[in-house]
KEGU-745922 format. One line per 5 residues: number of its first residue (from 1); for each residue x, y, z of C-alpha. Coordinates in nm, 3 decimals. Each point is the difference from the previous one (the first is absolute). Layout:
NUM = X:Y:Z | ...
This chain:
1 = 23.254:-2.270:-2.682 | -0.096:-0.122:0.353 | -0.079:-0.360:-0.150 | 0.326:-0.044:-0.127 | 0.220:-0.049:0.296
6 = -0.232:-0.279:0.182 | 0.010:-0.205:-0.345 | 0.382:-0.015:-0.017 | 0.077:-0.275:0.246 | -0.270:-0.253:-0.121
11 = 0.110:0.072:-0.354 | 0.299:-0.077:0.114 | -0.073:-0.296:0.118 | -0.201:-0.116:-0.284 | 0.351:0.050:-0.253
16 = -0.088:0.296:-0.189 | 0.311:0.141:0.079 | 0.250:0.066:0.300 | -0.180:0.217:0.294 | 0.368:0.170:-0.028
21 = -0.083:0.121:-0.364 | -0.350:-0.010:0.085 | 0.114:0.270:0.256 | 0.203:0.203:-0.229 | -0.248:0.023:-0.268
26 = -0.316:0.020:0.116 | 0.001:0.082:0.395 | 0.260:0.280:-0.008 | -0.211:0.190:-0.284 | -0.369:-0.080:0.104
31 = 0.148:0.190:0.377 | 0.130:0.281:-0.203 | -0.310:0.058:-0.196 | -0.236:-0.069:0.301 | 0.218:0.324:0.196
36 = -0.043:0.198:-0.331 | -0.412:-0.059:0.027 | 0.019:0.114:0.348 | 0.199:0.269:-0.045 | -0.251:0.087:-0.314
41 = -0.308:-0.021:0.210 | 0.156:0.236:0.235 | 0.105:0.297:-0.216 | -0.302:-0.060:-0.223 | -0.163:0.059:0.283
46 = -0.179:-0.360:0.020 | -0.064:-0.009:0.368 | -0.246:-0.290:-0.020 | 0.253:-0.223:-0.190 | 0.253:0.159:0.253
51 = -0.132:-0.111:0.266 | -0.090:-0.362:-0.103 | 0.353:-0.069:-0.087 | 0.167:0.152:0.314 | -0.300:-0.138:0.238
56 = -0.008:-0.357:-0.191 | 0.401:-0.001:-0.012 | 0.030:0.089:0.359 | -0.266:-0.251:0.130 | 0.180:-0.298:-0.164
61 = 0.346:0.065:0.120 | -0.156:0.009:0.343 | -0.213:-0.320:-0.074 | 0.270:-0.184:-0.098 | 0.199:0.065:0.326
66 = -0.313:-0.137:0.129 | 0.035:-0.292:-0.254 | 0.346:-0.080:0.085 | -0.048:-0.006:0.348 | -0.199:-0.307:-0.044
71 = 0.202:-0.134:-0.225 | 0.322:0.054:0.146 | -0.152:-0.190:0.328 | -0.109:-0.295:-0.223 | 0.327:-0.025:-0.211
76 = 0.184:-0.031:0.362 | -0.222:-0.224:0.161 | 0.089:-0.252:-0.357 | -0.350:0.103:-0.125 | 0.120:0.138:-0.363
81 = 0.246:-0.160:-0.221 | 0.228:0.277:-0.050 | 0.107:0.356:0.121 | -0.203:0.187:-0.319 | 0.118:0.324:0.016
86 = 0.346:-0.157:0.021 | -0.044:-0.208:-0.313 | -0.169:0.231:-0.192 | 0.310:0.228:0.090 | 0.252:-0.294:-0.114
91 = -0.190:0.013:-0.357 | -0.026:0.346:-0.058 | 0.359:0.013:-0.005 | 0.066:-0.354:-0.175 | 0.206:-0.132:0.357
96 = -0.202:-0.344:0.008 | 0.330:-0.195:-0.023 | 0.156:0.262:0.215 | -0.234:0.041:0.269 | -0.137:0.333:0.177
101 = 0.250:0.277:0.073 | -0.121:0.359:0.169 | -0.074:0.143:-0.356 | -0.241:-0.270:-0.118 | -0.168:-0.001:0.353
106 = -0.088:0.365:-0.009 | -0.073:-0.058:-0.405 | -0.262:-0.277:0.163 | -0.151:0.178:0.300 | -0.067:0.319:-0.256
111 = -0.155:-0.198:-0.260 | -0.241:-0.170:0.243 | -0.063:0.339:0.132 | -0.057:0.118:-0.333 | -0.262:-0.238:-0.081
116 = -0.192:0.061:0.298 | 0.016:0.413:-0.115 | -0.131:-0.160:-0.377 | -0.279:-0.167:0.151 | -0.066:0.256:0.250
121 = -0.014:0.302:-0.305 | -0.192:-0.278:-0.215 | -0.289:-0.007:0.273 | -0.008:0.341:0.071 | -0.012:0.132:-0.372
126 = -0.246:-0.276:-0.124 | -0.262:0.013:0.307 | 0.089:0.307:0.186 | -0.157:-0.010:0.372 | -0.175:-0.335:0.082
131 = -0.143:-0.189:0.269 | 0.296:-0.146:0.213 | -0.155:-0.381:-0.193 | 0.133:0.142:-0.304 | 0.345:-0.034:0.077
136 = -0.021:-0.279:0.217 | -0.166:-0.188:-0.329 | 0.232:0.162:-0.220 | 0.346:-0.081:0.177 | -0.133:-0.391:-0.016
141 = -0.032:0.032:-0.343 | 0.393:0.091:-0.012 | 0.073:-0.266:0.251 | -0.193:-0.303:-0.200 | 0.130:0.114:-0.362
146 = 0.371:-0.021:0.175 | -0.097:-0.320:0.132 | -0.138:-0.143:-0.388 | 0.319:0.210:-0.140 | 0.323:-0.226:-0.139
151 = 0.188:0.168:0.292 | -0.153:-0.252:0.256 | 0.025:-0.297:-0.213 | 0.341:0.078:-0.049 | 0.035:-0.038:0.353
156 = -0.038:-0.361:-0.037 | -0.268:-0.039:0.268 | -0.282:-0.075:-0.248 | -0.347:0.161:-0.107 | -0.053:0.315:0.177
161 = 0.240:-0.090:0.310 | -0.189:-0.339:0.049 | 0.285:-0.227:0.092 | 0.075:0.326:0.302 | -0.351:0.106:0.147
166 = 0.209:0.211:0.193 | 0.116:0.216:-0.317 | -0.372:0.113:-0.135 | -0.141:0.006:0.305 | 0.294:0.320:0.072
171 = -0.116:0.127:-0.304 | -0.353:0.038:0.065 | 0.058:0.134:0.368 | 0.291:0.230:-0.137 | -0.240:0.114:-0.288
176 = -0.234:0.053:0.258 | 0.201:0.232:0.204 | 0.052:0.185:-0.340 | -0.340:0.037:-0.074 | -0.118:0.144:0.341
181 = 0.270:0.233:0.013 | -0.056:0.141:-0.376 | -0.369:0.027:0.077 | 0.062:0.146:0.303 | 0.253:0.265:-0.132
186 = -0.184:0.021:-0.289 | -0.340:0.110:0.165 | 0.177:0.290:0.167 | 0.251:0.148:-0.265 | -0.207:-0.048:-0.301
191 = -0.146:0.267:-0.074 | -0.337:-0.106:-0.207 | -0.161:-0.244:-0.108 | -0.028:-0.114:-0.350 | 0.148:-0.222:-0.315
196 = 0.243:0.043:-0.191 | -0.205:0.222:-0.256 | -0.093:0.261:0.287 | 0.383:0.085:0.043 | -0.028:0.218:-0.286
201 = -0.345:0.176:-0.011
């Protein structure tokens, strides 16, 4: 359920289908379902599961603050070729002709936010506690498959960001921000250590 929010916007882009319907169909229900495992964890009495979702989930909301710092900075500086959380806003609620109003900005900011929980819960319950390299090498990842996604060639600024050096070069140093604030946060609210098998022994 946590890898279905991230996957929206490059599907998207790619012309599976509208990220509006995309939004409806798949994002709305995949956040319902992930707040009925959490709340099963907890009155099952799951407290290693628990704990990974609400340490992972927490951790990558507060990474991505960290993320957005840089690339808020970049974006207004002319380093990035759009406002993301802005468009991502305008095509969750199907405004592209429109534009952004209030609604789809807020729809845009908590989607971006969202994502950064996803990945955050995705790391925690898959690895548990790791050295702070783990998430450093594991936020890259995200950063260089959103850089080879269709999202950034439908930017129109070529192969991985190549025609804007500025653009990837955000990405890794925003990624990397992520990364040492998951592993950081990570390191001190996960509990154990472990795979994904060890949650339930």
């Amino acid at each position: 359920m946590s890898g279905v929010a991230p996957i929206i916007f490059p599907a998207a882009q790619a012309g599976i289908a509208k990220m509006s319907v995309l939004g409806v169909r798949l994002l709305v229900p995949s956040v319902l379902f992930l707040g009925m495992i959490a709340l099963a964890a907890y009155f099952r009495g799951h407290r290693r599961l628990e704990n990974r979702l609400l340490a992972g989930g927490a951790a990558g909301f507060i990474a991505t603050a960290g993320l957005e710092v840089v690339r808020t900075a970049s974006f207004r500086l002319g380093g990035m070729p759009g406002d993301l959380p802005r468009l991502l806003g305008v095509l969750l609620t199907d405004r592209f002709m429109l534009g952004p109003s209030p609604l789809s900005d807020v729809l845009g900011y908590a989607y971006h936010f969202w994502n950064g929980v996803c990945f955050g819960i995705i790391f925690a319950v898959l690895f548990g506690r790791k050295p702070l390299l783990w998430g450093v090498v594991y936020a890259e990842l995200i950063g260089v498959e959103f850089l080879l996604s269709p999202a950034v060639k439908a930017l129109g600024i070529g192969f991985m960001g190549s025609q804007m050096p500025s653009m990837p070069a955000t990405v890794v140093l925003a990624h990397l921000v992520f990364g040492l604030i998951l592993g950081v946060l990570g390191r001190k609210w996960i509990r154990d250590e472990g795979w994904l098998f060890s949650v339930y022994r």
